[in-house]
C-alpha positions in Angstrom: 121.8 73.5 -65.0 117.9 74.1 -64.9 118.0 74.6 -68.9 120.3 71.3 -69.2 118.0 69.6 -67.0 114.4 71.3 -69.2 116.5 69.7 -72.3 116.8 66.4 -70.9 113.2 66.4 -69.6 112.0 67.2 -73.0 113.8 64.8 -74.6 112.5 62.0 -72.0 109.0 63.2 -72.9 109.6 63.0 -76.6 110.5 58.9 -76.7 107.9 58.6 -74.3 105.8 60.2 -77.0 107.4 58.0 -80.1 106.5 54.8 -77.4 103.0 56.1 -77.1 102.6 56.9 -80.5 104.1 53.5 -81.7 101.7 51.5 -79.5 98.6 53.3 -80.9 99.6 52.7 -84.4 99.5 49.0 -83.9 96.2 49.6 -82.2 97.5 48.7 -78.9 98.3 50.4 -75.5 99.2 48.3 -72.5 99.1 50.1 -69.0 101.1 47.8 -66.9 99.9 47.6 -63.0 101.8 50.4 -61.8 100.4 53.2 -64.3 96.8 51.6 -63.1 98.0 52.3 -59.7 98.9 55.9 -60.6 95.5 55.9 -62.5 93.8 54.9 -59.7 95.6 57.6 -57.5 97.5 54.8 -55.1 94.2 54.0 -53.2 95.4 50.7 -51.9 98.6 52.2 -50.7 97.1 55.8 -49.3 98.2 56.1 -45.3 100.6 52.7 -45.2 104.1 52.0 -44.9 105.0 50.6 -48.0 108.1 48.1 -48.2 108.7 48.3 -52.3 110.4 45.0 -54.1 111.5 46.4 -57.5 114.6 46.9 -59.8 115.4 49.1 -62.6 112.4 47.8 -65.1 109.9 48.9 -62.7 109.4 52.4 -64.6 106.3 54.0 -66.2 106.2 54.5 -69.8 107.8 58.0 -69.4 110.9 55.8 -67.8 110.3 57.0 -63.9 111.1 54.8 -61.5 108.5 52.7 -59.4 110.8 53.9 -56.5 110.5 57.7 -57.1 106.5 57.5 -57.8 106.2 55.6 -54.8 108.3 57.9 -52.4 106.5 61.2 -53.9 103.2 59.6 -54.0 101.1 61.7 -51.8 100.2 60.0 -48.8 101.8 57.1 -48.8 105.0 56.6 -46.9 107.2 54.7 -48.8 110.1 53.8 -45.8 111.9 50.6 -47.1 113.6 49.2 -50.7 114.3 45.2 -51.3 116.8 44.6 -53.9 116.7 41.4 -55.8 119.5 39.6 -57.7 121.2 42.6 -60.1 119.7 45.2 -57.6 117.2 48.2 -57.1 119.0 50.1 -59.4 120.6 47.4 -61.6 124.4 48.2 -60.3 125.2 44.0 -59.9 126.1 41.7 -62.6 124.3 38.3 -62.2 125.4 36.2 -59.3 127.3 38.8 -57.4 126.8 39.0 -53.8 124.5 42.0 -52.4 124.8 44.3 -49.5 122.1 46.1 -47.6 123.0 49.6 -47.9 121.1 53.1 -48.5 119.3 54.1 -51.7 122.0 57.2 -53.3 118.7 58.7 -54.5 115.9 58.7 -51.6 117.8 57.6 -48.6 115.8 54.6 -47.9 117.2 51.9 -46.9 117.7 48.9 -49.1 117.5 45.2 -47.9 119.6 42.7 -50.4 116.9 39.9 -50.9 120.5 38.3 -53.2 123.4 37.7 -50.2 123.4 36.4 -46.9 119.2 36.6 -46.6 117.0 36.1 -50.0 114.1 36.1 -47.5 112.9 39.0 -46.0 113.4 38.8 -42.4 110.9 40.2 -39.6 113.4 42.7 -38.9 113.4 43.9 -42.2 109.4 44.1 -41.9 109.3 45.5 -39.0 108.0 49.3 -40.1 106.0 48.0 -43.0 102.5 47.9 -43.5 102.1 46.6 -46.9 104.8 45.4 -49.3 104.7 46.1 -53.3 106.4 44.0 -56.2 107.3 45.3 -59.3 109.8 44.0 -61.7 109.7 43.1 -64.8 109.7 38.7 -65.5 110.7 37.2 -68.5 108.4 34.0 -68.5 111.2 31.3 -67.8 111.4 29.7 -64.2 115.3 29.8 -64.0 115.3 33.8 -63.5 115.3 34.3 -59.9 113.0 37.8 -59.5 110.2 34.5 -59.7 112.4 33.0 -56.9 112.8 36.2 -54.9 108.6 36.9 -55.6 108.0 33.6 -53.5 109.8 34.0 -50.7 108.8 37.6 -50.1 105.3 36.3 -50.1 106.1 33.6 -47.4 107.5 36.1 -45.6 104.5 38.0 -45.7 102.5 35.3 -44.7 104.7 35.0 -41.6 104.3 38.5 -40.6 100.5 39.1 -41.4 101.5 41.7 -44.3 99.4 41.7 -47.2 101.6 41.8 -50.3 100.4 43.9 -53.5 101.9 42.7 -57.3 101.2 45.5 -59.9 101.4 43.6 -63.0 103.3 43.4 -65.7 103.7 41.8 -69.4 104.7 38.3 -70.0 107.5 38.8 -72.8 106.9 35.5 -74.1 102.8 36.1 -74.5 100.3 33.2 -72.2 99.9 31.0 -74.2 103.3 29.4 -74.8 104.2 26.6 -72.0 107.1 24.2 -72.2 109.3 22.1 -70.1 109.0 19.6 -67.2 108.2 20.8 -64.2 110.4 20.6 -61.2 110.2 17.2 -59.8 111.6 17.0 -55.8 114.9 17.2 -55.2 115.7 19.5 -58.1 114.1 22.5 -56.4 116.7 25.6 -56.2 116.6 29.8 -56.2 116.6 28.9 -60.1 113.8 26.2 -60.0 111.7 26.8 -57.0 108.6 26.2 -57.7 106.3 23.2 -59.6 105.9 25.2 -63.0 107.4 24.1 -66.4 110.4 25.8 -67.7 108.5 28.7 -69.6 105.6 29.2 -67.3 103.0 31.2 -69.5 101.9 33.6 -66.9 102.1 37.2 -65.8 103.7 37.7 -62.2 100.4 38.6 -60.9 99.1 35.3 -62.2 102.1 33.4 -61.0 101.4 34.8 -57.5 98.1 33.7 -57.5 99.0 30.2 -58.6 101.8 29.9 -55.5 99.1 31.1 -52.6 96.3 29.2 -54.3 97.9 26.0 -55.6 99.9 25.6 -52.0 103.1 26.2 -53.3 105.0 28.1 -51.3 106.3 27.0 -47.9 104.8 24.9 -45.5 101.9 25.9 -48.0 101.1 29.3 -46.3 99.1 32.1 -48.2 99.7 35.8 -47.8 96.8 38.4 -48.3 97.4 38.9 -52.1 96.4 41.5 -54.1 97.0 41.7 -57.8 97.0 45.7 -59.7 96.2 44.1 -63.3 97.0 45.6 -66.4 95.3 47.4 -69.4 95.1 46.1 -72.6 97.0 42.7 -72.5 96.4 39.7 -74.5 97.5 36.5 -73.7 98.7 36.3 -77.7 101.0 39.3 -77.4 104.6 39.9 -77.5 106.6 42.5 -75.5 107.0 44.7 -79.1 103.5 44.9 -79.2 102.8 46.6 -75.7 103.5 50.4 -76.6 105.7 49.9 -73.4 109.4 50.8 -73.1 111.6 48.3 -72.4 114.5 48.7 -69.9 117.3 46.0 -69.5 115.6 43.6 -66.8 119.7 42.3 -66.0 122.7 42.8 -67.8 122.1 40.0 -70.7 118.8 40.4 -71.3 119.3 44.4 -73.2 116.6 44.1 -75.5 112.8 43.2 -75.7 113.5 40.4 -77.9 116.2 39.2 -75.4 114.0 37.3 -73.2 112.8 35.0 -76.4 116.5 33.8 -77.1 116.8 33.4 -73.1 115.1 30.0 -72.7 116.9 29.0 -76.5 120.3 28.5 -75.0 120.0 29.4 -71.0 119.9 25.5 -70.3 122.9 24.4 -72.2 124.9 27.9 -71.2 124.6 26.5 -67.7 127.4 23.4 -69.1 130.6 26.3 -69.7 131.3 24.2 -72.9 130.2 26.4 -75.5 129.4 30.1 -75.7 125.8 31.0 -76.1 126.9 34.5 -76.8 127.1 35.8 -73.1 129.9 37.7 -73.3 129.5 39.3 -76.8 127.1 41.5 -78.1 124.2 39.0 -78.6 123.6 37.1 -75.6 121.7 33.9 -75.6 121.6 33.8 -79.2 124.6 31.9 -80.4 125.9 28.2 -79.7 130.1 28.2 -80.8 133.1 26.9 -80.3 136.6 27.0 -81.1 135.7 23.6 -83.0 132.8 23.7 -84.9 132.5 24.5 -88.6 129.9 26.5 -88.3 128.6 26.1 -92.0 128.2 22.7 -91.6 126.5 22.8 -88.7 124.3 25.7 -89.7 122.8 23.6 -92.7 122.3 20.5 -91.0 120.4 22.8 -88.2 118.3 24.3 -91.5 118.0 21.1 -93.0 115.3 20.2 -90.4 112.9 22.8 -91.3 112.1 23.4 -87.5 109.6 25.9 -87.6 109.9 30.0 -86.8 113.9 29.6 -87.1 116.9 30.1 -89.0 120.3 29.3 -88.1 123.6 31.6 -89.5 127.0 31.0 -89.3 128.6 32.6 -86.9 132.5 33.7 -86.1 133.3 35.5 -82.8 135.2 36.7 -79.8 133.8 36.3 -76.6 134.9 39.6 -74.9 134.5 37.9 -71.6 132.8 34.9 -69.7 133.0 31.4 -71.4 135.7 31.1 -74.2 137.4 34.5 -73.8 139.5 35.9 -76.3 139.2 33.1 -78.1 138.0 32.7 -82.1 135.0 30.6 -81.9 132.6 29.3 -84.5 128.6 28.0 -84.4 125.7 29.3 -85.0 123.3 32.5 -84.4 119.8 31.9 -84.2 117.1 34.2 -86.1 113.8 33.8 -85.2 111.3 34.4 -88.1 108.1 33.7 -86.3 108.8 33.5 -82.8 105.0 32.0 -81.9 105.5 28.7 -84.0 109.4 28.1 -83.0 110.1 25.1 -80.6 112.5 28.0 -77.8 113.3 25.8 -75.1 113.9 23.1 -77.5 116.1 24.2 -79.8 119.5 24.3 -78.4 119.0 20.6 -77.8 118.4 20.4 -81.2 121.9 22.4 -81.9 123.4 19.7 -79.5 122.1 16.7 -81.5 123.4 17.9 -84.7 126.4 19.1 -83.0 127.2 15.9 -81.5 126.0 13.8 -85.2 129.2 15.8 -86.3 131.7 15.7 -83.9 131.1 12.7 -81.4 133.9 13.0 -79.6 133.1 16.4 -78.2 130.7 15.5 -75.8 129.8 18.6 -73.9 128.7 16.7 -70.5 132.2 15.4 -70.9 134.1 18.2 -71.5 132.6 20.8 -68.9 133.6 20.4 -65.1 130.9 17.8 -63.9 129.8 20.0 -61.2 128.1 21.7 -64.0 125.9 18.7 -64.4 123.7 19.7 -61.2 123.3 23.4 -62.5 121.7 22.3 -65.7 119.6 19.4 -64.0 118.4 22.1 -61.8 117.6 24.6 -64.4 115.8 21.5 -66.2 113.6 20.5 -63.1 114.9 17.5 -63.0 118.1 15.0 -63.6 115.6 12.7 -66.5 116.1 15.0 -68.9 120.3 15.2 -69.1 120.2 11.4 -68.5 117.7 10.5 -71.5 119.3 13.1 -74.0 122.9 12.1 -73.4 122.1 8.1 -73.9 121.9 8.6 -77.9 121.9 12.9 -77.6 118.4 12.3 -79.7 115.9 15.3 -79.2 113.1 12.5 -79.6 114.3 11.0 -76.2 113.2 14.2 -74.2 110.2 15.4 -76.1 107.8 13.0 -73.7 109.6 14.7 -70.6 109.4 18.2 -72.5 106.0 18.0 -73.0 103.9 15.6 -71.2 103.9 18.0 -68.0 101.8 21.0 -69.8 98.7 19.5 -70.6 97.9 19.3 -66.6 99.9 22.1 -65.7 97.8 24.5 -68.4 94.4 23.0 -66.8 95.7 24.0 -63.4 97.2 27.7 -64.3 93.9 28.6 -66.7 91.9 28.8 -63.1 94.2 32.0 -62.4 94.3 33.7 -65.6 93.3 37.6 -65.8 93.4 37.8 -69.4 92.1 36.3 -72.6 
């Protein structure tokens, strides 16, 4: 067993190596917040309790867990796990309902921030100290780590318990911002906060923004401290960290998943069409049972959007929307991800999709309970009611865009990185 387990470990340390390696030869090398926490031999932590919010993407670039550092750390007593949606160790699919339970590994116990409580309760503070986030984002507001990020500080706040963020890349770079933001009335675990669809910002930033822009409840603000990263730029993409990258929920498998994300998350939310959830390339599809999808495909390329191709696509879903059943549409290739219109372009699919077949009105044909879910992920009801007058792209772009201008005056006064 020892020799098995020598093997394994030198095969760990080997990709490590090739990630290392990799990141050098592109003349990069990101340390996220938690190796500059190692780096810095856990000084903030040393002789506190530590409460530790994470999931299976909080690792170091040799893949061990933020939970295992933390709870062999030497002095600091790590006594309590929060799970958010998906879990600590990633055993949930999305939505699924969370227990508190005990860690397999350490013993600790964990707290489900994703079931009956998504706040941490004062019970569930009671023995801690200082509380530590560290999970992976990936730049869009409907992911609900953001969500869970908020409330944990609130609860903070409530207890007098500072909260530490070691930091972490945006996928999506800082400079891209797009989307309304959420207008009142439209604020949910998928839109809760006043920040455009893709925000821009690195967690750490994003924390700063909600304690200094008032934005969590009642507008409290928790003792916040931020463990920043090494060697990010606000121009880069996940690829070009040197970092691993480790599933952040079950459809998001691959660092160039969190770019199709915000492509197709807002029309996935209808059930009409399948956006590739449920095959092998989630997010990255729009099909049906009736679309041709080489027609569709080159009226999508006929408009020379920029960054994009679309292919045509035919399919199985193995599971979720569509089932078993042969669909056809479109997958979409990004060529140059910086220049293409993300959040933008499955409304795009949907314009040329309804040009073609006008009778298959996809507010029409999904339950209309549905209709709040995307409104929610949207921010705000405008945006499904001005698209589905004439299903024109132009319609939105005001409401799509007109929001960043202020927005990116407003986050630039908590940026840590050029």
């Amino acid at each position: 067993m020892r020799t098995l387990t020598n093997h394994f470990t030198r095969i760990r340390m080997v990709l490590a190596l090739t990630f290392v390696f990799s990141g050098v030869m592109r003349g990069q090398m990101v340390e996220s917040g938690l190796e500059n926490l190692m780096r810095d031999n856990f000084a903030i932590l040393k002789g506190k309790r530590v409460g530790l919010v994470t999931n299976p993407t909080g690792v170091d670039r040799y893949l061990r867990s933020t939970v295992d550092i933390l709870f062999n750390a030497p002095d600091v007593k790590l006594v309590a796990l929060y799970g958010p949606e998906h879990g600590v160790r990633g055993e949930f699919t999305a939505g699924e309902y969370i227990l508190s339970e005990k860690d397999a590994s350490t013993g600790l116990p964990v707290y489900s921030l994703y079931g009956k409580t998504r706040k941490p309760t004062k019970e569930m503070l009671q023995e801690i100290d200082i509380l530590v986030y560290d999970i992976q984002d990936i730049g869009s507001r409907s992911y609900t780590f953001i969500s869970s990020l908020g409330l944990l500080m609130e609860a903070a706040a409530e207890n007098n318990i500072p909260v530490v963020v070691l930091d972490r890349p945006n996928p999506l770079g800082g400079i891209r911002m797009e989307g309304a933001i959420t207008r009142p009335g439209f604020f949910s675990f998928v839109s809760q906060f006043a920040i455009p669809y893709i925000h821009g910002l690195t967690v750490g930033e994003l924390a700063m923004l909600l304690n200094g822009e008032g934005m969590l409840a009642n507008g409290v603000q928790c003792d916040l401290r931020v463990v920043k990263m090494s060697g990010w730029s606000r121009i880069m993409y996940f690829e070009e960290t040197g970092l691993p990258w480790v599933l952040s929920s079950p459809h998001v498998p691959h660092k160039d998943s969190p770019l199709f994300y915000p492509a197709t998350g807002i029309v996935g939310e209808l059930y009409a069409v399948s956006i590739g959830v449920g095959y092998t390339i989630p997010f990255q599809t729009f099909a049906a049972e009736w679309i041709n999808a080489d027609t569709l495909a080159g009226r999508l390329n006929n408009l020379s959007l920029p960054g994009v191709i679309f292919r045509p696509i035919h399919y199985k879903p193995y599971y979720s929307t569509l089932q078993g059943k042969m669909v056809h549409g479109v997958q979409i290739h990004l060529t140059d991800p910086s220049v293409a219109p993300l959040s933008v372009l499955q409304f795009y699919i949907m314009q040329e999709a309804h040009n073609l077949w006008p009778d298959k009105n996809l507010f029409e044909m999904c339950d209309p309970s549905r209709h709040s879910m995307f409104d929610k992920v949207c921010g705000t009801d405008e945006v499904r009611k001005a698209f589905t007058k004439s299903f024109r792209v132009s319609d939105i772009m005001g409401l799509w865009t007109n929001d960043i201008p202020g927005f990116r005056k407003t986050a630039s006064k908590y940026f840590l990185y050029d």
